[in-house]
C-alpha positions in Angstrom: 72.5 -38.7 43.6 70.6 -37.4 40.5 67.4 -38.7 42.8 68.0 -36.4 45.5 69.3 -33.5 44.1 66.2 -33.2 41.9 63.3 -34.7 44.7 64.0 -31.8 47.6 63.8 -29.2 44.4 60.2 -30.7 43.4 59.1 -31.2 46.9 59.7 -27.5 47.9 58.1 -26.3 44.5 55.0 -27.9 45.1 54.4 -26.2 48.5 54.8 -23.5 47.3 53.0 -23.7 44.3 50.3 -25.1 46.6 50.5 -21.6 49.3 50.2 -20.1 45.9 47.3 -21.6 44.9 46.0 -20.9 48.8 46.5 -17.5 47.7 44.7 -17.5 44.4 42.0 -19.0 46.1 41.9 -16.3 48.8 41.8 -14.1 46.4 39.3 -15.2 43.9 41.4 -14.6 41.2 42.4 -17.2 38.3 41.6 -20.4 40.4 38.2 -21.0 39.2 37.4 -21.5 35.7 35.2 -19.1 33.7 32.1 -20.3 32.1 31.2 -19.1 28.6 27.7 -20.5 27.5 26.6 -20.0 24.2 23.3 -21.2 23.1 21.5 -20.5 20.0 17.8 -20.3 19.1 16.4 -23.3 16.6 19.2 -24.4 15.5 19.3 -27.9 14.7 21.7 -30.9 14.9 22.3 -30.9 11.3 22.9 -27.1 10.9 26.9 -27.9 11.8 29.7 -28.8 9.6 30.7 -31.2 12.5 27.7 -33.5 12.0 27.7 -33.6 8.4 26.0 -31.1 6.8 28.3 -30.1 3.6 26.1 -27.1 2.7 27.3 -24.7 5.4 30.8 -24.3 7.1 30.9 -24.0 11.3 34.6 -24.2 11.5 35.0 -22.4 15.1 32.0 -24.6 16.0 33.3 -27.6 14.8 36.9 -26.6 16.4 35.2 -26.6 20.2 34.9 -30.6 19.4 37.8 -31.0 17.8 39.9 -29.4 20.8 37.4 -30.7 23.4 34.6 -32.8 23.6 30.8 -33.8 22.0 28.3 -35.7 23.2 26.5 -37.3 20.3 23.5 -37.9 22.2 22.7 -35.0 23.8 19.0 -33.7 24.1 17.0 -30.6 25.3 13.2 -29.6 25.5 11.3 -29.3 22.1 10.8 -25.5 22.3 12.7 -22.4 24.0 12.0 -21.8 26.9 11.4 -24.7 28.6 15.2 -25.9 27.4 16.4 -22.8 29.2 14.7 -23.1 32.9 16.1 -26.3 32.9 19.8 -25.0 32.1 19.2 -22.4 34.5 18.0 -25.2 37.0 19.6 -28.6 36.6 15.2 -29.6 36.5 12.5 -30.6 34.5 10.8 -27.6 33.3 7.6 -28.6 34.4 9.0 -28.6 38.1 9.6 -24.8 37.7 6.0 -23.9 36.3 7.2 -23.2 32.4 4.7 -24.7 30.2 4.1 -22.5 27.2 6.2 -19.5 25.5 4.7 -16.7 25.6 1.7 -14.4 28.0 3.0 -16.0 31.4 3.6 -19.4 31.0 7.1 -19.0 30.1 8.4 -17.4 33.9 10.1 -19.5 36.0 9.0 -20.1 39.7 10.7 -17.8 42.3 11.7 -20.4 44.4 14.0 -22.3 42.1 17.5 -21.9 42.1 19.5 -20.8 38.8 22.9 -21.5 37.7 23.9 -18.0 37.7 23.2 -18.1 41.6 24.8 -20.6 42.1 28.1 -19.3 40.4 27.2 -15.6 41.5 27.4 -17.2 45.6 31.0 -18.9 45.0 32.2 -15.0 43.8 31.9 -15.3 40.4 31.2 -12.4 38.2 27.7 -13.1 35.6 26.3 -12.2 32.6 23.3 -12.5 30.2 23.3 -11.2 26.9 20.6 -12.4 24.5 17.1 -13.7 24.9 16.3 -14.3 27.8 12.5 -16.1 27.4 12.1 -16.9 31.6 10.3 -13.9 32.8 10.1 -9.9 32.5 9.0 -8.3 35.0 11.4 -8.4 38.4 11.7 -11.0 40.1 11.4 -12.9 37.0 13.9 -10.4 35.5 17.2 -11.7 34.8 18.8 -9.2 37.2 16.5 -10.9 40.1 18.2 -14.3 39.1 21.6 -14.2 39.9 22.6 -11.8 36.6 25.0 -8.7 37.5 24.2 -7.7 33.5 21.8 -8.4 31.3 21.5 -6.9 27.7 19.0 -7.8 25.2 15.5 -8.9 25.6 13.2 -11.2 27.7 10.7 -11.9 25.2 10.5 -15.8 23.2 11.2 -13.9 19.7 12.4 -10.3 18.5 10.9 -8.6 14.8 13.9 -6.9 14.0 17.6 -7.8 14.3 19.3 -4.2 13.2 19.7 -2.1 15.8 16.1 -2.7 17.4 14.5 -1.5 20.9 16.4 -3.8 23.9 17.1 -3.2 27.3 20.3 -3.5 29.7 19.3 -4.2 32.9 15.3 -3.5 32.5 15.9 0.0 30.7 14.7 0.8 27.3 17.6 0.8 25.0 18.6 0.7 21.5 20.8 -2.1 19.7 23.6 -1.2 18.0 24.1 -2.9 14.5 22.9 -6.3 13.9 21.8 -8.2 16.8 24.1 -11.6 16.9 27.0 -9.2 16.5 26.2 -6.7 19.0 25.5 -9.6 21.8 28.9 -10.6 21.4 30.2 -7.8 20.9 29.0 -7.1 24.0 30.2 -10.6 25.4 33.8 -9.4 24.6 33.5 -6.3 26.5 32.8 -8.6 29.5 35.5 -10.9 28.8 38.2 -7.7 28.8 36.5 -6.5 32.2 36.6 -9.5 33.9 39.8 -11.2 32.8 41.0 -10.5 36.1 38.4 -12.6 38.3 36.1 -15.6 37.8 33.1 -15.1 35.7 30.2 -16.9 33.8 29.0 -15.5 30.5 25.7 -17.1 28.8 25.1 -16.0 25.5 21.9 -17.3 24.8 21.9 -15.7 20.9 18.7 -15.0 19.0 19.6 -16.9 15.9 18.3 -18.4 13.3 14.8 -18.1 14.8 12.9 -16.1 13.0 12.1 -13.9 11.4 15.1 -14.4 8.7 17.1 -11.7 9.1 20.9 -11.5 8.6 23.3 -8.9 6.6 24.2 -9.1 3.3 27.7 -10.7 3.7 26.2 -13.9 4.6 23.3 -13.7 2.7 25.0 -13.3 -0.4 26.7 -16.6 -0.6 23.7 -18.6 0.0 20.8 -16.6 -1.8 21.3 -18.3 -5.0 23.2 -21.5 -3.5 22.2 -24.7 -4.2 21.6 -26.7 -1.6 23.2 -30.7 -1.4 21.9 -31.4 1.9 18.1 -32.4 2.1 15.2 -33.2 4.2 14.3 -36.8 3.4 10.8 -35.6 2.2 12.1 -32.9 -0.1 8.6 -31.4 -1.1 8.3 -30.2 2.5 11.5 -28.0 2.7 11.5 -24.3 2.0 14.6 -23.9 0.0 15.1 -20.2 0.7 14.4 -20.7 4.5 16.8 -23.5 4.7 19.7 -20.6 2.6 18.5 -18.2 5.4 19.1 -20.6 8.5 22.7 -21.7 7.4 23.3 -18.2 6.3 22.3 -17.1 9.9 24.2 -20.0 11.3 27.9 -19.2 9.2 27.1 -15.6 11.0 27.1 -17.4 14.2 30.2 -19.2 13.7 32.2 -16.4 13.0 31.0 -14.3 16.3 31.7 -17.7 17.9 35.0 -17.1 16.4 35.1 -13.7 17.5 35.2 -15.0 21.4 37.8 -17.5 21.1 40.1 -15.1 19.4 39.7 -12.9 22.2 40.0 -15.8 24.7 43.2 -16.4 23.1 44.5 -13.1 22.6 44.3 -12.7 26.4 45.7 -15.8 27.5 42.3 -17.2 29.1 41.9 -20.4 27.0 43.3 -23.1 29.5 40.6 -21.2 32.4 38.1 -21.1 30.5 35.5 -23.9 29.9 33.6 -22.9 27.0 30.2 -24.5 25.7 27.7 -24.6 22.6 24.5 -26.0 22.5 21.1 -24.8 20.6 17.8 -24.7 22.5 15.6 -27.3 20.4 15.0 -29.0 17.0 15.4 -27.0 13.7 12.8 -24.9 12.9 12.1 -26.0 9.6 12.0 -29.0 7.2 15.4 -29.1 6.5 18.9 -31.8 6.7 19.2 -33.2 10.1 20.3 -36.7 10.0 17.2 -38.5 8.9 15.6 -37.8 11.9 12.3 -37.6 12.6 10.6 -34.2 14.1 11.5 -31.2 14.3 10.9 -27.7 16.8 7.9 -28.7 18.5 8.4 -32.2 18.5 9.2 -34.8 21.3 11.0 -37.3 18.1 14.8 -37.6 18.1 14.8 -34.4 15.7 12.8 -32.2 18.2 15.2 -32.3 21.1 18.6 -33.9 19.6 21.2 -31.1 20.1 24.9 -30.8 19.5 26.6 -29.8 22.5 30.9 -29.0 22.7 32.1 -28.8 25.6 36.5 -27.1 25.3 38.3 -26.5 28.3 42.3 -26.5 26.9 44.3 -29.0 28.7 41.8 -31.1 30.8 39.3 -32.2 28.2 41.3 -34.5 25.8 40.6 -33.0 22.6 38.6 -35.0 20.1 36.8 -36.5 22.9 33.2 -38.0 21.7 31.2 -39.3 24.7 28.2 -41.6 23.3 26.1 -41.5 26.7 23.0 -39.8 26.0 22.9 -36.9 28.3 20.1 -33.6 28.8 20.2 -30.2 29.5 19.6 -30.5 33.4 22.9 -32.1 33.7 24.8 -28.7 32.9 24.1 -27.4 36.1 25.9 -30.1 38.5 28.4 -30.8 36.0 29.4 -27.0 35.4 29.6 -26.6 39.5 31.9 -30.1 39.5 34.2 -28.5 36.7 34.7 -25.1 38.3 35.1 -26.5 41.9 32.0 -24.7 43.6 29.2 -25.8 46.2 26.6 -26.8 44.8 23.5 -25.9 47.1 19.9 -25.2 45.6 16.4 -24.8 47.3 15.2 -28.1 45.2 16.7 -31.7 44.7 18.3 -31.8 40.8 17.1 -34.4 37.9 20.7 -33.7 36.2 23.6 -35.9 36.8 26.7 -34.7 36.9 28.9 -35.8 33.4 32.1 -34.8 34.8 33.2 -38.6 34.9 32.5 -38.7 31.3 34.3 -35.3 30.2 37.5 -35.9 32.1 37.1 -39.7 31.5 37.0 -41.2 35.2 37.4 -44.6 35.8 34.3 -46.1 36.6 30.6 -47.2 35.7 28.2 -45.2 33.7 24.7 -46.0 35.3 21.7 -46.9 32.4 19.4 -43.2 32.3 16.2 -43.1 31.0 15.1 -39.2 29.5 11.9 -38.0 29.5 11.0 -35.3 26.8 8.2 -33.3 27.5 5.9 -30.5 25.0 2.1 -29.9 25.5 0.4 -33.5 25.4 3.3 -35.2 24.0 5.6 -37.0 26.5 8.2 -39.2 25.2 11.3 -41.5 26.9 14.7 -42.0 25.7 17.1 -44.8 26.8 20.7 -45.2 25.3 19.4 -47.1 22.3 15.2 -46.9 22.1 12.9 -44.1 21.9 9.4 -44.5 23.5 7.4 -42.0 21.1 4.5 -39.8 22.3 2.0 -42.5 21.2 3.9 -45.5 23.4 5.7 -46.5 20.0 9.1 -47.7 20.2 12.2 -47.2 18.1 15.6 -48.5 17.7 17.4 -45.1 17.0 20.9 -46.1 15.7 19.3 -48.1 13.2 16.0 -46.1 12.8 16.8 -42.6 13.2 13.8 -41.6 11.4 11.6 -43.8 13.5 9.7 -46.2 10.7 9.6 -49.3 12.3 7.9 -49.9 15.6 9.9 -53.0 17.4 7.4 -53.1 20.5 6.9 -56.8 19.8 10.2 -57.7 19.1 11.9 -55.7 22.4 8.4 -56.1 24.8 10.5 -55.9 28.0 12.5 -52.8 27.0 9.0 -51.1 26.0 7.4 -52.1 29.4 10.7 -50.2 31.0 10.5 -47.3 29.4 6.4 -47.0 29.7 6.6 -47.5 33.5 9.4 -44.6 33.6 6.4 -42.6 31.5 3.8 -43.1 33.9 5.9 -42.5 37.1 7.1 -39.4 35.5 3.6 -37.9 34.4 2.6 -39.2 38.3 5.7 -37.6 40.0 7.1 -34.6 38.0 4.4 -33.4 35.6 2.1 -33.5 38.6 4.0 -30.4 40.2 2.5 -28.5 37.1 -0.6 -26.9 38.3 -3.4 -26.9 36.2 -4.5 -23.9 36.0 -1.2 -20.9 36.8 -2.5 -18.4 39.2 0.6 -15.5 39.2 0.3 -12.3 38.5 2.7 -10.0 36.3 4.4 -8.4 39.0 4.9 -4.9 39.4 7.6 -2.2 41.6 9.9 -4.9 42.9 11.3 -3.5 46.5 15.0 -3.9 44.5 13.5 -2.6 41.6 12.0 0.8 40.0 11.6 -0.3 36.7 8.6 -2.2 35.4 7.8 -3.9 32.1 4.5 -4.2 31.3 4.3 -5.7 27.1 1.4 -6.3 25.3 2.2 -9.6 24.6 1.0 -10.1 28.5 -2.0 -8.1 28.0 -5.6 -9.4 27.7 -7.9 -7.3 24.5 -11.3 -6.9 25.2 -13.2 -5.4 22.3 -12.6 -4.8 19.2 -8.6 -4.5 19.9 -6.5 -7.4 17.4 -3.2 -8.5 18.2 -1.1 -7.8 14.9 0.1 -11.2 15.2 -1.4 -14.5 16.4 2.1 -15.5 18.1 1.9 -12.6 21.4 5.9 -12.6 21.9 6.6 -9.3 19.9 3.1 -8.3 19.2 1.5 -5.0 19.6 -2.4 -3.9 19.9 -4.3 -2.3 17.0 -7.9 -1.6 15.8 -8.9 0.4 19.0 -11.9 1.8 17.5 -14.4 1.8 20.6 -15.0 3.4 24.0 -16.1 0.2 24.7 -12.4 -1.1 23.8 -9.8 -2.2 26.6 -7.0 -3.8 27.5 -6.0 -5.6 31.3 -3.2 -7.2 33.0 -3.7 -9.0 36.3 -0.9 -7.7 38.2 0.2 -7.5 41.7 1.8 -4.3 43.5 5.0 -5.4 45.2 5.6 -2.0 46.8 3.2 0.9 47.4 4.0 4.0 46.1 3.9 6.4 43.2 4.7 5.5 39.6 5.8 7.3 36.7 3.9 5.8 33.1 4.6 5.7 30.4 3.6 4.2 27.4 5.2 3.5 23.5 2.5 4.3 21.1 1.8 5.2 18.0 -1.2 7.6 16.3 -1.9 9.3 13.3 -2.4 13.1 13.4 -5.7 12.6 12.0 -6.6 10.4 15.6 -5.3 13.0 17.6 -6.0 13.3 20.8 -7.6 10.6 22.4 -8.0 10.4 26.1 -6.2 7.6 27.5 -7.3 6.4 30.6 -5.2 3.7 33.4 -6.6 2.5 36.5 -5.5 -0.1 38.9 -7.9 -0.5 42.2 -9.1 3.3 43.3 -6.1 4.8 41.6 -6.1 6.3 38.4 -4.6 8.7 35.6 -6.4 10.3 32.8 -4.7 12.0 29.9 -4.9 12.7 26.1 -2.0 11.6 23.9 -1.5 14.8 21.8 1.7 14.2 20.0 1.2 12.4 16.4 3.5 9.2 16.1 2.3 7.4 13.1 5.8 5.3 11.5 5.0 2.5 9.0 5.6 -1.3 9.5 9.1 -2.5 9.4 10.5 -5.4 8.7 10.1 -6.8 5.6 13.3 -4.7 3.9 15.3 -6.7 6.1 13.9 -10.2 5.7 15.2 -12.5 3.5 11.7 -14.9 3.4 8.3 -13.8 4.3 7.4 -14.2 8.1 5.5 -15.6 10.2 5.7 -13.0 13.5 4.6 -10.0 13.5 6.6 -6.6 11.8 7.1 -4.1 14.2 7.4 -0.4 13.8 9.3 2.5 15.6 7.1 2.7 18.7 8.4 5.7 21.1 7.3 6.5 24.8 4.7 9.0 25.9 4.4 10.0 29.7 1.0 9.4 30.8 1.9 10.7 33.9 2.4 9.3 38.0 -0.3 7.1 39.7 -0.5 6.2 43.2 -0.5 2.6 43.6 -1.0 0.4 46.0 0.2 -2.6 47.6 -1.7 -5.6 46.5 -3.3 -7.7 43.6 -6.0 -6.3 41.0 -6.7 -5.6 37.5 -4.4 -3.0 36.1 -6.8 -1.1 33.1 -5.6 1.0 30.0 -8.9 1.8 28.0 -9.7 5.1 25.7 -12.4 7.7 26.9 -12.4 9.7 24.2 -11.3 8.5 20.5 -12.0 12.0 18.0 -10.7 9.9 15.1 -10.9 6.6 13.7 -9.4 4.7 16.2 -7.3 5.4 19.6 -3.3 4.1 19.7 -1.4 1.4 19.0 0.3 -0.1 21.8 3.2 -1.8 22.5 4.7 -1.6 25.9 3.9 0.2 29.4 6.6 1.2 31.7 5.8 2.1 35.4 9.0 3.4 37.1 8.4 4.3 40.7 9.5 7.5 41.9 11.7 8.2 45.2 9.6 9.8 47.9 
């Protein structure tokens, strides 16, 4: 009798539970899961409490394992932004035409699909805040990839974290407070609008790249620390650089913090899938598990990454999955989780690991991995790495990669080089040889154009003030003689408003700056002094490598008439009265309503 009291009860409260859920779905309110993505910038394996390390603490890290899941195999691409076209694609890198970091080579092909179109097509609402490092200039922009907002900056590194020149949404802005914090910051801002629909939130942060900047209530505990964790040739690490990294990294754990607090507080934690991965190796000699490489490198300690993965209530907590796995796979497995169609221009090389995450009965096919960084290519199975020079490893024995066991395992090595040569033959193929894009400017959707000097080309006697382009800017222009082009290609006709961020010396003043693109051109002298020292260094806590950077402000050239097509796109110096004409930093051409 208790039986079918009870049973008419339950049967009537699932259908409507399920009409409710109808409803939700009409509605595209709380159904879906939100996405929060947080990725870091060289941060390596062993820079987490989780995996060891006893010289830092990462407890919000660590807790995303602990209440959900980490792979302990998990690997990405040996350098930026390689790692993040293939999170925004669920594809090799080389498939979408990213083969450097910097002047070009970083922008990913326009006819690949990104996971923040995907998401962005099922309804959801999407953000970027952070460094972006896949293309400026629209449609490259984040905003031409499926992003509603985008705050931060599109370049591969930044020279100053406090309060420094960004953008939201391709205009010139300035940060507020120190960079980490005011990304998330920004983040939770996002979270409060949108706790009423679906959205996806990648935080791809900026830390601890370099340059080794972080405020004084981290730095303090580690600046005269000493250190327990080692790299296994000691004489290689920088001791200060490694305080700096884990100093940078408690800073992240506590803004990591910061979100789940607000997750919490707003009763979004069981909707919310939330995951934390870093974009490559370390970037320095430091503790990470005996492994060999580091940034840069195709060894198990170039592209080893942790990755947590917490959605409360349907990912066991605790769960450690030991299939190796890569950064393509967070695409179809993301789509899976959230309940989305997945439909994208171009067949996927990542698998989807829901099975694994939510533990699904059934078998886990053998994968074999192929890392990929200039002329190093190198192949992962479950157990063996097949290095860039066709040696092989046994990694849980060898994580450091001694003792080459080609003889003793001949038929695993033969596997893994005939999944090397087929990949070089199928996928690095689609590379071409030489890249033949333009830097695009006035996109149709649109006004505002980017044009840095890391993209530029000096002729002359201009110098870059740094041999790494990303946040560089052009000095000693001393000649008439002196130039610098971009090959770019008009989108859209019309007339454009310039202007560029400079800086002179009153003693330089004026000289006569002159831009030309095809039979169009503008002529003026820049008659306001601007003449701010480097900056930088106050804030660093070891020297750099990058460039400093200074307080460059805009000048209006004035409008040129431009015209549809490709060309060469000039900025050279007529008259210099001084020493020398400008600095330069950055062009902007906004195109101006008829």
């Amino acid at each position: 009798m208790r039986f079918r009291l009870v049973f008419p009860v339950l049967f009537f409260t699932l259908i409507l539970a399920s009409c409710k859920s109808d409803e939700i779905d009409q509605s595209e309110g709380r159904s879906k899961p939100n996405i929060i993505l947080i990725m870091t910038d060289d941060q390596g394996w062993g820079d987490l409490g989780i995996n060891g390390n006893p010289d830092l603490n990462t407890p919000n890290i660590d807790h995303l394992t602990s209440n959900g899941a980490r792979f302990d195999r998990f690997f990405v691409s040996p350098v930026c932004s390689p790692t993040r076209a293939e999170l925004l694609t669920g594809r090799y890198a080389v498939r979408g035409g990213v083969y450097s970091t910097s002047s070009g080579g970083e922008r990913l092909d326009l006819d690949e699909t990104t996971i923040a179109e995907v998401f962005k097509q099922a309804g959801y609402r999407t953000a970027a805040y952070g460094k972006w490092h896949n293309g400026m200039q629209p449609p490259y922009h984040p905003n031409a990839r499926g992003f509603d907002d985008f705050y931060g900056f599109c370049s591969g590194h930044w020279g100053d974290y406090f309060s420094p020149m960004l953008e939201r949404n391709n205009e010139i802005v300035e940060g507020e407070g120190f960079l980490v914090d005011d990304l998330t910051e920004k983040g939770l801002s996002f979270i409060e609008a949108n706790k009423d629909q679906p959205f996806f939130l990648y935080l791809p942060y900026n830390t601890p790249h370099s340059p080794m900047q972080v405020p004084d209530e981290w730095w303090s505990k580690y600046e005269n620390k000493a250190l327990d964790s080692m790299y296994q040739d000691p004489e290689m690490q920088d001791m200060d650089f490694t305080r700096a990294a884990y100093a940078m990294c408690e800073n992240i754990d506590w803004n990591v913090g910061r979100l789940m607090t607000k997750l919490e507080d707003l009763g979004m934690l069981e909707n919310t899938i939330v995951l934390y991965l870093s974009d490559n190796g370390p970037n320095g000699w430091r503790w990470n598990g005996g492994m060999r490489g580091r940034k840069g490198s195709t060894d198990e300690g170039g592209v080893r990454s942790p990755l947590a993965i917490q959605w409360k209530g349907q990912i066991e907590a605790g769960t450690i999955i030991p299939q190796i796995a890569f950064t393509p796979d967070l695409l179809p497995t993301l789509a899976d989780l959230a309940g989305i169609p997945l439909e994208t221009n171009k067949a996927l090389d990542g698998k989807n690991l829901k099975p694994l995450l939510l533990k699904e009965e059934g078998e886990w096919p053998e994968r074999l991995l192929v890392s990929h960084w200039g002329n190093q290519t190198s192949v992962r199975s479950q157990d063996f790495r097949l290095d860039h020079e066709d040696r092989l490893y046994h990694i849980p024995s060898d994580p450091g990669q001694q003792v080459d066991v080609s003889e003793a395992y001949e038929a695993i090595k033969d596997k893994l080089l005939a999944k090397k040569k087929d990949w070089i033959a199928s996928v690095l193929v689609e590379l071409p040889e030489n890249d033949t894009r333009t830097f695009t400017v006035g996109h149709p959707d649109f006004a505002n154009t980017q044009i840095p000097a890391r993209d530029g080309q000096a002729h002359g006697n201009i110098q870059r003030s740094n041999r790494w382009p990303n946040d560089s800017f052009f000095t000693n222009w001393t000649s008439t003689e002196d130039k610098i082009t971009w090959k770019v290609e008009v989108l859209e006709a019309g007339k454009y408003e310039v202007e560029i961020y400079y800086t002179c010396a009153e003693e330089n003043m004026a000289p006569m700056m002159r831009l030309s693109l095809g039979n169009a051109s503008l002529s003026v002298p820049v008659d306001l002094p601007h003449d701010p020292p480097l900056e930088g260094m106050e804030y660093d806590r070891v020297p750099r490598g990058e460039s400093y950077v200074k307080d460059f402000r805009p000048f209006t050239l004035g409008t040129i008439d431009l015209e549809k097509g490709k060309g060469t796109l000039t900025l050279e110096a007529t008259q210099i009265p001084g020493n020398q004409a400008i600095d330069f930093r950055l062009m902007t051409l906004r195109r101006l309503e008829e």
